[in-house]
N, C-alpha and C positions, 0 to 999 in steps of 0.2 A: 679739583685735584684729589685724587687717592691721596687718605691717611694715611701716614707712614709710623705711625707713633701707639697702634693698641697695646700692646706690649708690653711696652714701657707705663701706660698709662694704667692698666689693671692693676695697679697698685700704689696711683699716684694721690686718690681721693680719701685721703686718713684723715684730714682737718677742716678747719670751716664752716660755716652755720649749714644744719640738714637741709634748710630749703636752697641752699648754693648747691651742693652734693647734691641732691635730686635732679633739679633743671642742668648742671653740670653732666651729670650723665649722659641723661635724656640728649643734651646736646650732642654727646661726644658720639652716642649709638645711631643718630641721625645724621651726624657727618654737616651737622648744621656750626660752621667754623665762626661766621657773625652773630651768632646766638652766644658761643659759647666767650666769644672775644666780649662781648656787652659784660656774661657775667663776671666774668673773671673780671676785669677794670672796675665792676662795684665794688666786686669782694676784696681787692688791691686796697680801694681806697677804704674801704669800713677796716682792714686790717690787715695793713699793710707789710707785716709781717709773717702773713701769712703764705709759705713757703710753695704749698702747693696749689694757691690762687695764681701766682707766678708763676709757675713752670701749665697750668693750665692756658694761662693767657700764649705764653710762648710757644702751646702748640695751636693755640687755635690762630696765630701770627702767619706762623711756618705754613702752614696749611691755605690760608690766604697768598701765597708768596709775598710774604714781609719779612723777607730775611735777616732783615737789619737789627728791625725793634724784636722779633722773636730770638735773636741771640742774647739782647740787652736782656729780655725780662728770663730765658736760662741762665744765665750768668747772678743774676737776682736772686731766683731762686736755689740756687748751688750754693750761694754766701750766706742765706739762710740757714739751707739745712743741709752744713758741711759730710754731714756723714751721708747725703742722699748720693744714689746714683744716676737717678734718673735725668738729671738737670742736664749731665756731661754727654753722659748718653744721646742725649737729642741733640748738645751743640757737635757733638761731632758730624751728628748725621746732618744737620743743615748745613754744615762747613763743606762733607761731601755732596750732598746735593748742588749745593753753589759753586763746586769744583775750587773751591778754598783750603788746599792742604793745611797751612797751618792751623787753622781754625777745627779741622776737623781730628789732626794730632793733636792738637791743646785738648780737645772732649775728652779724647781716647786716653792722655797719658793721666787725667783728672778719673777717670772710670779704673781705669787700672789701679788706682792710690787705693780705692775704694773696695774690689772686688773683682780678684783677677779672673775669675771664671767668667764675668759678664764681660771684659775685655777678651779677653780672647774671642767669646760668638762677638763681640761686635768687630773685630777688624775681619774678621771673614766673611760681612755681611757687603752687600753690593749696595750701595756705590763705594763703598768704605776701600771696601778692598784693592777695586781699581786705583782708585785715587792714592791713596797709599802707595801704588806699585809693588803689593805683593808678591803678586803674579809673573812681573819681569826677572830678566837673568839677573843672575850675582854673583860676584865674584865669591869664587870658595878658599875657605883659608882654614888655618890649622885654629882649633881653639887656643892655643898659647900665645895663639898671633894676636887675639882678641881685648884690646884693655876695657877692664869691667869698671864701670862706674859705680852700679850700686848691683849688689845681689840680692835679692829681699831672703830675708828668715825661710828656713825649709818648711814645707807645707808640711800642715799635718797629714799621717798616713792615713788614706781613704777608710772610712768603719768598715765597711763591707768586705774589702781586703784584707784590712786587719781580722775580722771576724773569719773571714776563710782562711787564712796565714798563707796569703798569696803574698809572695815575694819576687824580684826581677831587675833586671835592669833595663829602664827604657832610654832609649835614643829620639832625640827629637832634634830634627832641624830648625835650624834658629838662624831668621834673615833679619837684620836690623840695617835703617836708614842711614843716609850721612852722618843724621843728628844723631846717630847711636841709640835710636826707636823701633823697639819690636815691632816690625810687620808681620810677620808669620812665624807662629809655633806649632810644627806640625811632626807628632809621631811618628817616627818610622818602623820603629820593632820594638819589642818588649811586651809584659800581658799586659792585655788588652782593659782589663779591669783598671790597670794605672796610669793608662795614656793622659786619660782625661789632666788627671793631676798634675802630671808630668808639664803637657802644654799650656796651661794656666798658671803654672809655676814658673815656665820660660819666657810668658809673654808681660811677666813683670821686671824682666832686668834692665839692665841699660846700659848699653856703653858710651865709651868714648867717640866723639864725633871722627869720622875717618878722615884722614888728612886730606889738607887739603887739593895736594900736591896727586893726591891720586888720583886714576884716572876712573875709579870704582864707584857707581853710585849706591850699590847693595854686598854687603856682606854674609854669607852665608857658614856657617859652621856646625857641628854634631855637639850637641850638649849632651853629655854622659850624667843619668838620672839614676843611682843605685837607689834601692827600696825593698831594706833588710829588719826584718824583726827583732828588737831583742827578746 
């Protein structure tokens, strides 16, 4: 099976004894998954708190098709080391892989808590995207029509924009699920230097679940992003 996890993983080897991290590599660059499953299960057990012994065994699982125990030991390693992102990151993706919506919204809304710029490339990424239903129609509606659950804090202003004193307003479309989960944060106008920020910043909010009663599975609206100097 094609690795689906280098990515994530070029930054996932920060603990654990050097001869683990060496043979760990070595595994991970040879695509040898029951090499790397052996180590990881020592390393587990010599210490077993150790966060990214966990999330290695879990990709060397996923990789095997053991979607099961490779969710358990992401889920392990996330409780670990709450502030990581990588843990959520892969359970989304093996949720999408196994065509497990929840499982792969539970990853995504857990990566988003975390770092909304890596949720946003992760629900754009394939199988993500699909299964999500990004991609499909949605009903459009006025932003007023929209009840907000949570708004996160206004993102800080990009340095580089700040440092040019590029200001603007961007527009981004903002598709959110039944459950009132950002699927898609995508720019539509404004400079281009602030999109980024702008859709990162949309793919953190959350509404309220869309009634029942309707007949809509996707919501779609214009979120109005000003981005003014003082």
């Amino acid at each position: 099976m094609t690795p689906w996890f280098p990515l994530v993983l070029s930054c996932a080897l920060l603990a654990g004894a050097p001869d683990f991290k060496e043979e760990a590599n070595r595994s991970l660059a040879a695509g040898d998954w029951a090499r790397l499953q052996a180590l990881a299960e020592a390393q587990t057990a010599l210490a077993p708190r150790d966060a990214d012994a966990h999330l290695l065994l879990g990709v060397a699982l996923a990789n095997q098709g053991r979607s099961a125990e490779a969710i358990a030991a992401f889920r392990t390693a996330g409780g670990l080391a709450p502030d990581q992102v990588q843990p959520w990151y892969n359970l989304c993706l093996v949720g999408a892989q196994a065509m497990q919506r929840s499982l792969a919204a539970e990853g995504l809304d857990e990566v988003a808590k975390r770092n909304d710029g890596v949720a946003l490339k992760l629900m754009r990424l394939a199988p993500v995207e699909d299964i999500l239903g990004a991609n499909l129609p949605a009903t459009e509606v006025e932003p007023k029509d929209v009840k907000v659950r949570y708004q996160p804090p206004a993102p800080r202003y990009p340095t580089d924009s700040q440092g040019r004193r590029t200001e603007g307003t961007v527009l981004v479309m903002v598709v959110h699920d039944r459950e009132g989960r950002v699927i898609r944060a995508q720019a539509i106008s404004g400079p281009e230097a602030l999109c980024p920020t702008a859709e990162a910043y949309a793919a953190c909010w959350r509404f309220f679940p869309i009634p029942k009663e309707s007949a809509a599975e996707r919501f779609a609206f214009l979120l109005t992003m000003p981005f003014r100097l003082r």
